[in-house]
Jmol script that loads the backbone (N, CA, C; Angstrom):
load data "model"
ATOM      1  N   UNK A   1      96.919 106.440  91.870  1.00  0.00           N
ATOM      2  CA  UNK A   1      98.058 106.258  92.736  1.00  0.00           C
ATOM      3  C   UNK A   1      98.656 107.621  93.088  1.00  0.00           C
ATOM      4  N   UNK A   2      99.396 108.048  93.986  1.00  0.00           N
ATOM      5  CA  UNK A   2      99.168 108.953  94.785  1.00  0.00           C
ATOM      6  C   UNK A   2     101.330 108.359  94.723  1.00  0.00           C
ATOM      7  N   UNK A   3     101.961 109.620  94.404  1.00  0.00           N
ATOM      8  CA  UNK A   3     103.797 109.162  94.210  1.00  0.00           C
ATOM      9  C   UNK A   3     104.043 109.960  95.666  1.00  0.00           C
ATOM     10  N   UNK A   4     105.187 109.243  96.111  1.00  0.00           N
ATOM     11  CA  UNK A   4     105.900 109.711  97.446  1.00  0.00           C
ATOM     12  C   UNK A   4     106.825 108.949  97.556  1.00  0.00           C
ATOM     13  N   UNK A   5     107.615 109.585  98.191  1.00  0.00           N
ATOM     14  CA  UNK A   5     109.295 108.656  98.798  1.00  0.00           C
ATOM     15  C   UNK A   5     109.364 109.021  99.890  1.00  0.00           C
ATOM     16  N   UNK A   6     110.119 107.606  99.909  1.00  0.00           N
ATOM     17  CA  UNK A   6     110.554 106.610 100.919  1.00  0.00           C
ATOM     18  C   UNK A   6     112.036 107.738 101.790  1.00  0.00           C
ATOM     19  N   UNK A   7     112.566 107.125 102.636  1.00  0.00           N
ATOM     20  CA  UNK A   7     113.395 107.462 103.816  1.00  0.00           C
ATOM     21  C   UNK A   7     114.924 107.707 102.479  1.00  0.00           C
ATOM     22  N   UNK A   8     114.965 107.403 101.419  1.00  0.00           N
ATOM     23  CA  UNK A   8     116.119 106.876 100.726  1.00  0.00           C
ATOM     24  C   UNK A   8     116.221 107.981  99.440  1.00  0.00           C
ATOM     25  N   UNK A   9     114.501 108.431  99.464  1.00  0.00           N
ATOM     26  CA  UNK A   9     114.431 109.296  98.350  1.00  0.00           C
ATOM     27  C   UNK A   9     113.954 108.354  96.894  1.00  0.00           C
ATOM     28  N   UNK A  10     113.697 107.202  97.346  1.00  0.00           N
ATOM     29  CA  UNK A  10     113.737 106.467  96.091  1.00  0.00           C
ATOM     30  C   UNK A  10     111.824 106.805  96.149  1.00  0.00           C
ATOM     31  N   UNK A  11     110.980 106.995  94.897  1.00  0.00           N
ATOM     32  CA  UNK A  11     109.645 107.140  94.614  1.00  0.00           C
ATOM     33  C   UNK A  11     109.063 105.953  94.795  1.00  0.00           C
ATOM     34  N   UNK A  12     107.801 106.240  95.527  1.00  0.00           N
ATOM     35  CA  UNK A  12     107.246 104.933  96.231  1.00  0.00           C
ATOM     36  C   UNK A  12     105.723 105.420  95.494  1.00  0.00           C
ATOM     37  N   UNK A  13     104.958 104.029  95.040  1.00  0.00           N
ATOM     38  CA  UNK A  13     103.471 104.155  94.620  1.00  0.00           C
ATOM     39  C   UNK A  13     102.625 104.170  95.686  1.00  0.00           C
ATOM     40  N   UNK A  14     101.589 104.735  96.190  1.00  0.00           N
ATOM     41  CA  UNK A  14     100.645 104.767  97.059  1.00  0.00           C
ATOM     42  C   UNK A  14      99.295 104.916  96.575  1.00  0.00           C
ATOM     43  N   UNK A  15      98.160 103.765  97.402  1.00  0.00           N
ATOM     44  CA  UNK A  15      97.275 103.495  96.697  1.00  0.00           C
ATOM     45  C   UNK A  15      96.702 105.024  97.294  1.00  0.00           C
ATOM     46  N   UNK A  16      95.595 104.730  96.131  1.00  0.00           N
ATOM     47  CA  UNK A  16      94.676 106.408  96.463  1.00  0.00           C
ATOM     48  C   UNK A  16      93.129 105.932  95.897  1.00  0.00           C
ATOM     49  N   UNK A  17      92.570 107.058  96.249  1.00  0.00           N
ATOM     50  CA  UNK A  17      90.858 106.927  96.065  1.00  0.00           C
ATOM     51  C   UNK A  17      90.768 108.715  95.603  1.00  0.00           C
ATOM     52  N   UNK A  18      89.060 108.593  94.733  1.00  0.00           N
ATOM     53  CA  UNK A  18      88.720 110.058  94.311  1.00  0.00           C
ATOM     54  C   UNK A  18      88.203 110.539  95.503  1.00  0.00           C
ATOM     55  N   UNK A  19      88.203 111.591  95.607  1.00  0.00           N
ATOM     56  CA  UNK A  19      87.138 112.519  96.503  1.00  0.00           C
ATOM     57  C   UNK A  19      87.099 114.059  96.171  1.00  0.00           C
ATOM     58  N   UNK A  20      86.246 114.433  96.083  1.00  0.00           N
ATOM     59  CA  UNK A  20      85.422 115.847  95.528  1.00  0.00           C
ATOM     60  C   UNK A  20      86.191 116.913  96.110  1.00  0.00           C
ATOM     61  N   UNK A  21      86.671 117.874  94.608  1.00  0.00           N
ATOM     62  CA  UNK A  21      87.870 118.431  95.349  1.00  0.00           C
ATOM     63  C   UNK A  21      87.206 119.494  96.382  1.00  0.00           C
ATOM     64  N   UNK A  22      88.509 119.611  97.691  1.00  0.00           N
ATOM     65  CA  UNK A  22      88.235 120.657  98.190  1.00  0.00           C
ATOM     66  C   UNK A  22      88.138 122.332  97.776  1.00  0.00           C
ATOM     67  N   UNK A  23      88.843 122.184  96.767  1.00  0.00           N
ATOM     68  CA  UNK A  23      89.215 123.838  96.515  1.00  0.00           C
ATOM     69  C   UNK A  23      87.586 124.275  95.540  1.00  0.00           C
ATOM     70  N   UNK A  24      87.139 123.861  94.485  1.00  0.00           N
ATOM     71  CA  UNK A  24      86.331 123.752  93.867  1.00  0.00           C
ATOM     72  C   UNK A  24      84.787 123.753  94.357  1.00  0.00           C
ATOM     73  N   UNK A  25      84.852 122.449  95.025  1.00  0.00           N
ATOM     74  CA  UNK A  25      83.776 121.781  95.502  1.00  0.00           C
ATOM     75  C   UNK A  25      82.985 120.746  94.806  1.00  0.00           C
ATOM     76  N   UNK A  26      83.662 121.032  93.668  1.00  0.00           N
ATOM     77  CA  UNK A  26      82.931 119.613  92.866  1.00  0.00           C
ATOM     78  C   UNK A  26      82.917 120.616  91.531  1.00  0.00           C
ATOM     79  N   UNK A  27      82.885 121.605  91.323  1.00  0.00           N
ATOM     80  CA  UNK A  27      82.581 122.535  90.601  1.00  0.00           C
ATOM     81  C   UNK A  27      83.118 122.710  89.538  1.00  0.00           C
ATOM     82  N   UNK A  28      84.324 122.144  89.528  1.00  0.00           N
ATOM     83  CA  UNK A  28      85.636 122.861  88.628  1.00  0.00           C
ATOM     84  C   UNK A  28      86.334 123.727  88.238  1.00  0.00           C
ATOM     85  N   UNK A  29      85.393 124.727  88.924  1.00  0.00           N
ATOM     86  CA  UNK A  29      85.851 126.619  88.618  1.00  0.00           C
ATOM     87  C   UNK A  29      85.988 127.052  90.211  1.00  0.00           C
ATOM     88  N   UNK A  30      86.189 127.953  90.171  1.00  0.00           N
ATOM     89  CA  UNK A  30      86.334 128.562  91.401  1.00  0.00           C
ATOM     90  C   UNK A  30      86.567 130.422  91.471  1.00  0.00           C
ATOM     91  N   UNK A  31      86.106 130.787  92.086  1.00  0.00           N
ATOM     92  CA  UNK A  31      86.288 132.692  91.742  1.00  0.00           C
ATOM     93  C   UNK A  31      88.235 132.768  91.903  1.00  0.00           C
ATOM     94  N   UNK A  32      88.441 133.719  90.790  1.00  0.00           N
ATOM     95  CA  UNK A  32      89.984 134.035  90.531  1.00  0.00           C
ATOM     96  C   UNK A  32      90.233 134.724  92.297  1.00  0.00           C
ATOM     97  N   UNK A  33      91.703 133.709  92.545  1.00  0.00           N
ATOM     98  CA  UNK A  33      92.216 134.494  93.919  1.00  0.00           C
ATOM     99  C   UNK A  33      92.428 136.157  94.200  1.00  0.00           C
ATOM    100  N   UNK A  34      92.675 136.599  92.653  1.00  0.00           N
ATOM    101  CA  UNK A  34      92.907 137.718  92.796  1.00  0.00           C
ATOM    102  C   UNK A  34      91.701 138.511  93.036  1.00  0.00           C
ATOM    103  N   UNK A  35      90.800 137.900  92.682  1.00  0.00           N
ATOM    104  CA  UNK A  35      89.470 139.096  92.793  1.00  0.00           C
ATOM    105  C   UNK A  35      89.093 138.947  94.055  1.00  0.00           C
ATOM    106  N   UNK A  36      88.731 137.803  94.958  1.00  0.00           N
ATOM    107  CA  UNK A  36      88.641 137.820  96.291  1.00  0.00           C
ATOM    108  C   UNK A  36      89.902 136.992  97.459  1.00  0.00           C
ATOM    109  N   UNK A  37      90.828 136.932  96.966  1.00  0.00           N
ATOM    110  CA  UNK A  37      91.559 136.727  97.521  1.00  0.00           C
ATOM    111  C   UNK A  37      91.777 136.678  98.977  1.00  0.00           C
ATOM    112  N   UNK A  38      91.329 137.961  99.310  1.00  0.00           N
ATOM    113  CA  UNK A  38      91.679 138.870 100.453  1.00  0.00           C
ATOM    114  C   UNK A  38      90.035 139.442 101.266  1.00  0.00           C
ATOM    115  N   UNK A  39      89.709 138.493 100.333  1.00  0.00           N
ATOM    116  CA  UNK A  39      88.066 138.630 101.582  1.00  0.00           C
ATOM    117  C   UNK A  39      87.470 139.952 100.827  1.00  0.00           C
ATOM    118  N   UNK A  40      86.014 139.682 100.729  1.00  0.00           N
ATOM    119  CA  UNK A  40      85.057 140.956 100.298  1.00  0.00           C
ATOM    120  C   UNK A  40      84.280 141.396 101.180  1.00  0.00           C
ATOM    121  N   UNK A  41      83.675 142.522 101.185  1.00  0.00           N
ATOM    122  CA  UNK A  41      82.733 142.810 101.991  1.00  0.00           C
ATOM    123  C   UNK A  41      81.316 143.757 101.460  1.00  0.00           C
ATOM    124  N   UNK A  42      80.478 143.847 102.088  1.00  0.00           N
ATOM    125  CA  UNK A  42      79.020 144.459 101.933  1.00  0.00           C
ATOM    126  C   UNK A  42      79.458 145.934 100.609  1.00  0.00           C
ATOM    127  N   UNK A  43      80.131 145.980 100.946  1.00  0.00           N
ATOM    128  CA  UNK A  43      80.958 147.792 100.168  1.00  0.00           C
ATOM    129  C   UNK A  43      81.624 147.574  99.146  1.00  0.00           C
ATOM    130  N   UNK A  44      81.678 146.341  98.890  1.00  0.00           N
ATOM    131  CA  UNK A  44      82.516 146.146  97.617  1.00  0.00           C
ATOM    132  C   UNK A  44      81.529 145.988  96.598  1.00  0.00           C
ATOM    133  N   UNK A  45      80.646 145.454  97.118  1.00  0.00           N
ATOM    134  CA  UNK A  45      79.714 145.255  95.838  1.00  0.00           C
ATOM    135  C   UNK A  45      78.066 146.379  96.195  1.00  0.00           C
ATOM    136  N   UNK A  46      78.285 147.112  97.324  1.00  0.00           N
ATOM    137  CA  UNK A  46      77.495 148.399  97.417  1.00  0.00           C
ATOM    138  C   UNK A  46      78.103 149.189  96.019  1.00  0.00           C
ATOM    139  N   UNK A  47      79.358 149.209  96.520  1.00  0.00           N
ATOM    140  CA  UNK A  47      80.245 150.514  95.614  1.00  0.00           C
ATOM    141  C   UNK A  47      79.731 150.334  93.871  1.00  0.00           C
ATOM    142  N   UNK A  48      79.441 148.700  93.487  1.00  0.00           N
ATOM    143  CA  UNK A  48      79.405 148.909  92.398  1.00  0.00           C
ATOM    144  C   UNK A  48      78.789 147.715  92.124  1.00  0.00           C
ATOM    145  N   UNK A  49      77.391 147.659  91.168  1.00  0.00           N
ATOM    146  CA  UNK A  49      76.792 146.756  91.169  1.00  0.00           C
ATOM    147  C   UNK A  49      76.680 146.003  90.376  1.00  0.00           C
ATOM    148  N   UNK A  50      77.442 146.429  89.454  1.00  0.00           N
ATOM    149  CA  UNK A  50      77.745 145.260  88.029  1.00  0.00           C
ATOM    150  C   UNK A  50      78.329 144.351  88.297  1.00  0.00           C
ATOM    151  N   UNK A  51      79.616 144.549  89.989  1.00  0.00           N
ATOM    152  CA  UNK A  51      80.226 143.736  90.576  1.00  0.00           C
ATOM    153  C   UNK A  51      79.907 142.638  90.723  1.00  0.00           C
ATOM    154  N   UNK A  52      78.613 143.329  91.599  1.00  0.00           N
ATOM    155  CA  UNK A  52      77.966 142.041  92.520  1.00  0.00           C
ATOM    156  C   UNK A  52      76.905 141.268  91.717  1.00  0.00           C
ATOM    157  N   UNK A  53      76.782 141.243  90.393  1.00  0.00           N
ATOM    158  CA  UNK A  53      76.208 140.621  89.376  1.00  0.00           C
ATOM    159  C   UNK A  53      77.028 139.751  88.322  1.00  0.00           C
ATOM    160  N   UNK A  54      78.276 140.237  87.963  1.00  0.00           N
ATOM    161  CA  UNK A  54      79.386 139.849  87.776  1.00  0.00           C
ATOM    162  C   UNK A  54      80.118 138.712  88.373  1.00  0.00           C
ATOM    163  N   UNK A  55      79.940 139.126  89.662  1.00  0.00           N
ATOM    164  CA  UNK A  55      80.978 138.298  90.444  1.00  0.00           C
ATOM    165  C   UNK A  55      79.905 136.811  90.824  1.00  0.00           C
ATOM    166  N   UNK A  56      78.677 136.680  90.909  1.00  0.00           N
ATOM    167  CA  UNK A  56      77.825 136.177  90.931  1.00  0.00           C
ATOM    168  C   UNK A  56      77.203 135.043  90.222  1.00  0.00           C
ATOM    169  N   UNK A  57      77.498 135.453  89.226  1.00  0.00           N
ATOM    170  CA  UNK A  57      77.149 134.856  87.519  1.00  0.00           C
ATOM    171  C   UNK A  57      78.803 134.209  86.770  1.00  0.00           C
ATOM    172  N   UNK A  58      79.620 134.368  88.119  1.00  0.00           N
ATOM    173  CA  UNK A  58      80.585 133.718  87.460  1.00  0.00           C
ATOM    174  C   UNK A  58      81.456 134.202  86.358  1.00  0.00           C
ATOM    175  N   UNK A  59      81.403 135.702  86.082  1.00  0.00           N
ATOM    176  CA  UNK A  59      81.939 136.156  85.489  1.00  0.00           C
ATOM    177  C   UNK A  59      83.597 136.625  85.531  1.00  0.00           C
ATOM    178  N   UNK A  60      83.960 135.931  86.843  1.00  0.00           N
ATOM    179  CA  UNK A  60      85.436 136.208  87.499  1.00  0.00           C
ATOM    180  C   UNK A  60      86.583 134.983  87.668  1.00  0.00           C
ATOM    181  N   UNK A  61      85.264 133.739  87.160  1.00  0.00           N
ATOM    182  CA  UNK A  61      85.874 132.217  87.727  1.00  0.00           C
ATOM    183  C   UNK A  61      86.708 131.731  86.764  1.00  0.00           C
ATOM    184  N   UNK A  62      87.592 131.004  87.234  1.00  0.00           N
ATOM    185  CA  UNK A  62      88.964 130.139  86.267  1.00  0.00           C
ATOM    186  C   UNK A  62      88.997 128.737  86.997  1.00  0.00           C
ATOM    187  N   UNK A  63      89.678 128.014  85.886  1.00  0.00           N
ATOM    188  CA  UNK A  63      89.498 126.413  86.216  1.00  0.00           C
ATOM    189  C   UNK A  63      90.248 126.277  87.342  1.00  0.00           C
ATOM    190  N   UNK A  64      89.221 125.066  88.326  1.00  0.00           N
ATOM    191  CA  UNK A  64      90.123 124.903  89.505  1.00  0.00           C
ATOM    192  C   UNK A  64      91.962 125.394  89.958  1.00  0.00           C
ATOM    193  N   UNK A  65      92.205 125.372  90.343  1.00  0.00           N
ATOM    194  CA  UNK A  65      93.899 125.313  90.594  1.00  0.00           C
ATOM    195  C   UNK A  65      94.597 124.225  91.101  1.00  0.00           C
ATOM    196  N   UNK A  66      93.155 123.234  91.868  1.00  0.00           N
ATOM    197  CA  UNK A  66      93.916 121.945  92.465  1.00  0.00           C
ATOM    198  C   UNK A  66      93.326 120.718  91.434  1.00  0.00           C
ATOM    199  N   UNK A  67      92.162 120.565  91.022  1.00  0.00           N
ATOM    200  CA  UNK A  67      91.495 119.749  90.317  1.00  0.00           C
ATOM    201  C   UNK A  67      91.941 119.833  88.707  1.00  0.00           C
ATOM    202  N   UNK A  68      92.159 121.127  88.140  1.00  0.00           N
ATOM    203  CA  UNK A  68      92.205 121.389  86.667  1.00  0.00           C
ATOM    204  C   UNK A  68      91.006 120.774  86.265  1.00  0.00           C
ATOM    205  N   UNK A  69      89.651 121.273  86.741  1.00  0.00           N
ATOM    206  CA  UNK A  69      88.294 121.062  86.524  1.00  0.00           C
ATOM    207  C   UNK A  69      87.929 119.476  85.963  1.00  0.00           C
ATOM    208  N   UNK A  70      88.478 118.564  86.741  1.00  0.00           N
ATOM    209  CA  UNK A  70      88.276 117.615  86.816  1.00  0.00           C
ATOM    210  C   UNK A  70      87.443 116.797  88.418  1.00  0.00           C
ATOM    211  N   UNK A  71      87.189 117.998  88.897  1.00  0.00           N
ATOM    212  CA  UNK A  71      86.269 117.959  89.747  1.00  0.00           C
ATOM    213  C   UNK A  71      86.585 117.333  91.094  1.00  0.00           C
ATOM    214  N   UNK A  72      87.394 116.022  90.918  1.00  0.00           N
ATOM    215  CA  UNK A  72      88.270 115.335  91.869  1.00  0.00           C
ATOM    216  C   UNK A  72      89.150 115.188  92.240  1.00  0.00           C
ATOM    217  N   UNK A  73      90.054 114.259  93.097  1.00  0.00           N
ATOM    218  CA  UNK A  73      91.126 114.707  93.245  1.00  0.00           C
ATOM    219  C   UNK A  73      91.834 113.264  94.178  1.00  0.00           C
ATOM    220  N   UNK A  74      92.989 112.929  93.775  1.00  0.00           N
ATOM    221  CA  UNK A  74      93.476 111.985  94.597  1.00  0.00           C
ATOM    222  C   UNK A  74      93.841 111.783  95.757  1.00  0.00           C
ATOM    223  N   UNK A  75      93.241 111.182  96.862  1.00  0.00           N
ATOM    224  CA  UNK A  75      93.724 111.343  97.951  1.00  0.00           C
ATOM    225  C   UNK A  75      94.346 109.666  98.280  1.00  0.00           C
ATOM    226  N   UNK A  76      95.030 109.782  99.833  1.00  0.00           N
ATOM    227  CA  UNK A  76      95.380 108.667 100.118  1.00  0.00           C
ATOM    228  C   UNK A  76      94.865 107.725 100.630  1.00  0.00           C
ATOM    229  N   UNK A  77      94.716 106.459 100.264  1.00  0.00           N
ATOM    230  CA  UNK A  77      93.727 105.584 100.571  1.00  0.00           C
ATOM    231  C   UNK A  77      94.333 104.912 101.825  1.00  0.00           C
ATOM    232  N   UNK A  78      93.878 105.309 102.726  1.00  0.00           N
ATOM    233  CA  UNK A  78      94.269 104.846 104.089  1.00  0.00           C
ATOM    234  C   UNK A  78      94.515 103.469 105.034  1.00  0.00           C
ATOM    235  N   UNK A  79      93.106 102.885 104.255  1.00  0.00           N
ATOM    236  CA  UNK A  79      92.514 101.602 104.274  1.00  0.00           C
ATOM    237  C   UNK A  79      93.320 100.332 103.485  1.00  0.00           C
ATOM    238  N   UNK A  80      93.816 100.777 102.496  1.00  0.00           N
ATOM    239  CA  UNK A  80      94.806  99.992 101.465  1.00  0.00           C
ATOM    240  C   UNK A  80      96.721 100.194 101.621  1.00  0.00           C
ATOM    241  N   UNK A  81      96.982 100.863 102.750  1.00  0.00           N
ATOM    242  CA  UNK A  81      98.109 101.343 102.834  1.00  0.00           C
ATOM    243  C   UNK A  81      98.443 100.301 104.046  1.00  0.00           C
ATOM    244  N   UNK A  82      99.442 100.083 104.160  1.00  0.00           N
ATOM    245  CA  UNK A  82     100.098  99.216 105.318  1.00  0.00           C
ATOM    246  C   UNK A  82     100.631 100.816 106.247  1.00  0.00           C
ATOM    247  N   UNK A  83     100.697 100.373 107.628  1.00  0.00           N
ATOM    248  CA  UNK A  83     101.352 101.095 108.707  1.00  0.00           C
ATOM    249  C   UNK A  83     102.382 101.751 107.882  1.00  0.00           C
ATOM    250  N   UNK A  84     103.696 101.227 107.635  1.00  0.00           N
ATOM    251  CA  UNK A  84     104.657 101.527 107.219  1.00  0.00           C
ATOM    252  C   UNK A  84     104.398 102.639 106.087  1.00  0.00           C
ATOM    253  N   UNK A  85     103.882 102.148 105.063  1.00  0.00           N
ATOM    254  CA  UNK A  85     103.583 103.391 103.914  1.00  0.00           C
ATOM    255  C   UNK A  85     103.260 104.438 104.652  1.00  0.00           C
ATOM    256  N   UNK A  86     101.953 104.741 105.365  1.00  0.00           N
ATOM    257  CA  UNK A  86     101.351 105.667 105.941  1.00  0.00           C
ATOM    258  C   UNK A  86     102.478 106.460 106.357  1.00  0.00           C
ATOM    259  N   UNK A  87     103.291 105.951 107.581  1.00  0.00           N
ATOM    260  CA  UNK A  87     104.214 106.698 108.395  1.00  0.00           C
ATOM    261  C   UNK A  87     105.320 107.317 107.137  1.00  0.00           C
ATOM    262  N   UNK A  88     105.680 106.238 106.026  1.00  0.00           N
ATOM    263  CA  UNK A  88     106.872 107.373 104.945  1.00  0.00           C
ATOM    264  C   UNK A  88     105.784 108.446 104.723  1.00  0.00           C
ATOM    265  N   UNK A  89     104.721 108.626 104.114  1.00  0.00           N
ATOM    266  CA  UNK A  89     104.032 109.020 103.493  1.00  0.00           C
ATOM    267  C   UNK A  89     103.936 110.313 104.161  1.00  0.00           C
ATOM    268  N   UNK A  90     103.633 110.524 105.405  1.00  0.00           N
ATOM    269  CA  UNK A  90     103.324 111.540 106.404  1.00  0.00           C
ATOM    270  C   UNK A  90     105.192 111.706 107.035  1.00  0.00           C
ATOM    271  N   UNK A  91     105.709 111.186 107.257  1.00  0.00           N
ATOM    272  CA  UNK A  91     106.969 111.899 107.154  1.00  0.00           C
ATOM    273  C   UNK A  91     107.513 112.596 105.857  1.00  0.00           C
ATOM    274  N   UNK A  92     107.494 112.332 104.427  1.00  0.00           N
ATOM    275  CA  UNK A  92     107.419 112.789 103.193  1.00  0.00           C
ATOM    276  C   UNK A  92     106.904 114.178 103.633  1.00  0.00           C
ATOM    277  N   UNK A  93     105.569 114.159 103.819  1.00  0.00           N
ATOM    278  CA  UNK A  93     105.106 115.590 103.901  1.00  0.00           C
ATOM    279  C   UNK A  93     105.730 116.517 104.718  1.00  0.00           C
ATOM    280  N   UNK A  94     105.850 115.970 105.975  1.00  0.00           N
ATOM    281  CA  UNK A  94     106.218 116.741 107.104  1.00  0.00           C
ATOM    282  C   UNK A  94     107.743 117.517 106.726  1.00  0.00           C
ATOM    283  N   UNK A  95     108.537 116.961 105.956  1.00  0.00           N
ATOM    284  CA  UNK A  95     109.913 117.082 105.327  1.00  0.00           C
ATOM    285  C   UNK A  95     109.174 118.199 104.596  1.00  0.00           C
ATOM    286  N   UNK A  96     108.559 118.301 103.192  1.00  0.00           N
ATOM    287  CA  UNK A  96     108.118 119.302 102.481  1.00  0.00           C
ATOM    288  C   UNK A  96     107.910 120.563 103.238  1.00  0.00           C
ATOM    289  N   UNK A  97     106.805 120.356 104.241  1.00  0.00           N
ATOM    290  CA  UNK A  97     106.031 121.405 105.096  1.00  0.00           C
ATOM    291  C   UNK A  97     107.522 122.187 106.209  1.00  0.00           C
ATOM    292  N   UNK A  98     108.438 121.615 106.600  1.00  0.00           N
ATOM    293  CA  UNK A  98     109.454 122.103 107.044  1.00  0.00           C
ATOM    294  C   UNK A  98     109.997 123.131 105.953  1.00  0.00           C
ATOM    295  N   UNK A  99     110.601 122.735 104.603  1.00  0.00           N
ATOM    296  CA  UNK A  99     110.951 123.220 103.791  1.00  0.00           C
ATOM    297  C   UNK A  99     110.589 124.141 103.214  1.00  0.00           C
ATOM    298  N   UNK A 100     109.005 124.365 103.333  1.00  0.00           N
ATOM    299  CA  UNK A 100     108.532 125.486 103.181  1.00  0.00           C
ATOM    300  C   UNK A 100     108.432 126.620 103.993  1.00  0.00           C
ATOM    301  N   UNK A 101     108.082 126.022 105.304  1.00  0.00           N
ATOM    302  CA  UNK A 101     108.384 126.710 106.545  1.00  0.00           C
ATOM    303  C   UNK A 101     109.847 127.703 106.428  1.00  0.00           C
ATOM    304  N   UNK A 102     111.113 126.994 105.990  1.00  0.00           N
ATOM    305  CA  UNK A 102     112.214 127.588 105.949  1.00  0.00           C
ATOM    306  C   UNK A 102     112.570 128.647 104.692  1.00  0.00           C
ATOM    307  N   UNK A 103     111.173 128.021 103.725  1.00  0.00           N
ATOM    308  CA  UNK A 103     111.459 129.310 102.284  1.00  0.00           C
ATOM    309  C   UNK A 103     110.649 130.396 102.971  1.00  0.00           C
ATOM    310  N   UNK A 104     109.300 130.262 103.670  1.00  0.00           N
ATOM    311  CA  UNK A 104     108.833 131.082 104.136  1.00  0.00           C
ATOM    312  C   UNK A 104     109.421 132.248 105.023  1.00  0.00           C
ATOM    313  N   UNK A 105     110.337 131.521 105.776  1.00  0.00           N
ATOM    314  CA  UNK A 105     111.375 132.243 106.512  1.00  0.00           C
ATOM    315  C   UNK A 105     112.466 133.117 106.135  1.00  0.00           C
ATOM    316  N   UNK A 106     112.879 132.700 104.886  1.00  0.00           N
ATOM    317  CA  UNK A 106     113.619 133.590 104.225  1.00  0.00           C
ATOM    318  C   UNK A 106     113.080 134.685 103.639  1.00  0.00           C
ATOM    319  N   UNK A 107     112.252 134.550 102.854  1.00  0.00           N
ATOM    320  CA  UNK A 107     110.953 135.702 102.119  1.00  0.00           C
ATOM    321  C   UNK A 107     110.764 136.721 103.216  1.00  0.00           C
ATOM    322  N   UNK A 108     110.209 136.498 104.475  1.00  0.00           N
ATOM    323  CA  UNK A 108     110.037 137.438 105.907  1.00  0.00           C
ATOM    324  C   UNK A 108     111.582 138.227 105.726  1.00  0.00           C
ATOM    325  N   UNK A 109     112.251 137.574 106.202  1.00  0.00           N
ATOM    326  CA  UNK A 109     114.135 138.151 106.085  1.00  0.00           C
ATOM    327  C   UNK A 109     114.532 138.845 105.330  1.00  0.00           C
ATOM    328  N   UNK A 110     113.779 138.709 103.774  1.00  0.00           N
ATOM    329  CA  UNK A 110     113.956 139.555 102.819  1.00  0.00           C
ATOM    330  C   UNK A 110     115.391 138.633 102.237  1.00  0.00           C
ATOM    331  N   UNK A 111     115.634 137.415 102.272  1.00  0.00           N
ATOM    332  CA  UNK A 111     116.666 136.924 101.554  1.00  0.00           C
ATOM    333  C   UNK A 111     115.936 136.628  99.955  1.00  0.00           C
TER     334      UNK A 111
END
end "model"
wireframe off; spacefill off
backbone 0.3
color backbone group
């Protein structure tokens, strides 16, 4: 089940289904953000080749961040949801995604 609220704020159950996480891939690990975070290129692992053996062999990876190496992940079951759920459900978010939008905005501002 998949938690979200309603127009009132009160927590609403929503049915859900597994599906193979995106961040992972099924994997459960994933290379640390910090090591490629920011994109690699041909020169990073020219420069140094223990890197590119290292980085390869998995020597950089930590448990998912969205799965917690459980490989899957709850999504919303679309098919089992009435109209109504759907629409709180996706207004719910859209409320969040504003809110972030507006922390994001402050951080730029330097508040």
């Amino acid at each position: 089940m998949i938690e979200s609220y309603d127009e009132f704020g009160a927590e609403v159950q929503l049915p859900s289904k597994k599906e193979i996480c995106p961040q992972c891939h099924g994997e459960g690990t994933h290379v640390n953000p910090s090591i490629d975070g920011n994109g690699l290129t041909y020169e990073d692992f020219d420069d140094d080749p223990d890197f590119y053996e290292d980085y390869y062999n998995g020597h950089y990876d930590v448990v998912c961040h969205t799965c917690n190496g459980h490989n899957v992940v709850d999504v919303l079951d679309e098919d089992k949801c009435t109209p109504e759920q759907i629409q709180a459900h996706f207004d719910h978010l859209k409320a969040l995604w504003e809110i972030e939008a507006c922390y994001e905005a402050e951080r730029r501002a330097g508040c």
